[in-house]
C-alpha positions in Angstrom: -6.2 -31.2 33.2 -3.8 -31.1 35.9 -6.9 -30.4 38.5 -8.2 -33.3 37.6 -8.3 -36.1 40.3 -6.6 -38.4 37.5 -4.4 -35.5 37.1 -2.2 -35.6 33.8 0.8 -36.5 31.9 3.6 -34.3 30.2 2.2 -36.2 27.0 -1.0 -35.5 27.8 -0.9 -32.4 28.3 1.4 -31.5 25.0 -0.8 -33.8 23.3 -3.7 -31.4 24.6 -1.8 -28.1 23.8 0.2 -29.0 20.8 2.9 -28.1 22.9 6.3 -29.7 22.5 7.1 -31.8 26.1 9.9 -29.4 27.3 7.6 -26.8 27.2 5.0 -28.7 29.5 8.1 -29.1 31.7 8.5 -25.2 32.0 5.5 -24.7 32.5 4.9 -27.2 35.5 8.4 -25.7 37.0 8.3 -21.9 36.3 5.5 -20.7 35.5 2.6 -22.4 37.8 5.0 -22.0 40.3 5.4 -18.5 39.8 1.2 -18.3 40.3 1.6 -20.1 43.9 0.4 -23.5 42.9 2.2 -26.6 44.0 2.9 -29.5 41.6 2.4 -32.8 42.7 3.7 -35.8 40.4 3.3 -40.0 41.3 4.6 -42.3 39.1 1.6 -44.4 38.1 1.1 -47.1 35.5 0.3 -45.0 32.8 4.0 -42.7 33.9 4.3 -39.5 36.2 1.3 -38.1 36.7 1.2 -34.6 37.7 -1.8 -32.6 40.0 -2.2 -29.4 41.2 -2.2 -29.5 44.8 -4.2 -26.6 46.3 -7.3 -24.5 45.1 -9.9 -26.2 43.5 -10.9 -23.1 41.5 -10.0 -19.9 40.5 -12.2 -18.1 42.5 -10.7 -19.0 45.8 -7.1 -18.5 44.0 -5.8 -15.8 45.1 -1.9 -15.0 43.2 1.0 -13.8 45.1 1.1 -10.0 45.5 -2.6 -9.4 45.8 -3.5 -7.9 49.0 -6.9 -9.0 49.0 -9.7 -11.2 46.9 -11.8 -8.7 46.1 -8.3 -7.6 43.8 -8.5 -11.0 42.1 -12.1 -11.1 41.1 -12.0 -10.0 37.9 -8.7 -12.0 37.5 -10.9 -15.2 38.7 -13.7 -14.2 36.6 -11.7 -14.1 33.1 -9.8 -17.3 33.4 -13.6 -19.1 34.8 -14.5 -18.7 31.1 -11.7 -19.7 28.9 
């Protein structure tokens, strides 16, 4: 949701996840973070709207501590599918 171009609120997303909204928060601020990917938020119309600023897709995503992509690959390839 958050790659979306639209990107995606806290109520959105808990909405989505059945996840309560502080959760959604820790997530955005710990745990993304700790993959490498930046958060964006706006505050739009509809509230803040939070993106994902950087890779468009796993499979140029390469987490910190990897040496290399070809490490990744089957990292890339599980998440592709869920």
């Amino acid at each position: 949701m958050l790659r979306r171009s639209e990107g995606a609120t806290v109520d959105e997303v808990a909405s989505a996840t059945g996840w309560r909204r502080h959760t959604v928060r820790g997530v955005f601020s710990g745990t993304l973070k700790k993959l490498g990917l930046t958060i964006a938020s706006a505050k739009e119309e509809r509230g803040r709207v939070y993106r994902i600023n950087g890779p468009q897709s796993y499979e140029n995503f390469i987490p910190r501590g990897f040496a290399s992509p070809e490490l990744c690959r089957p990292l890339a390839r599980s998440r592709s599918r869920r």
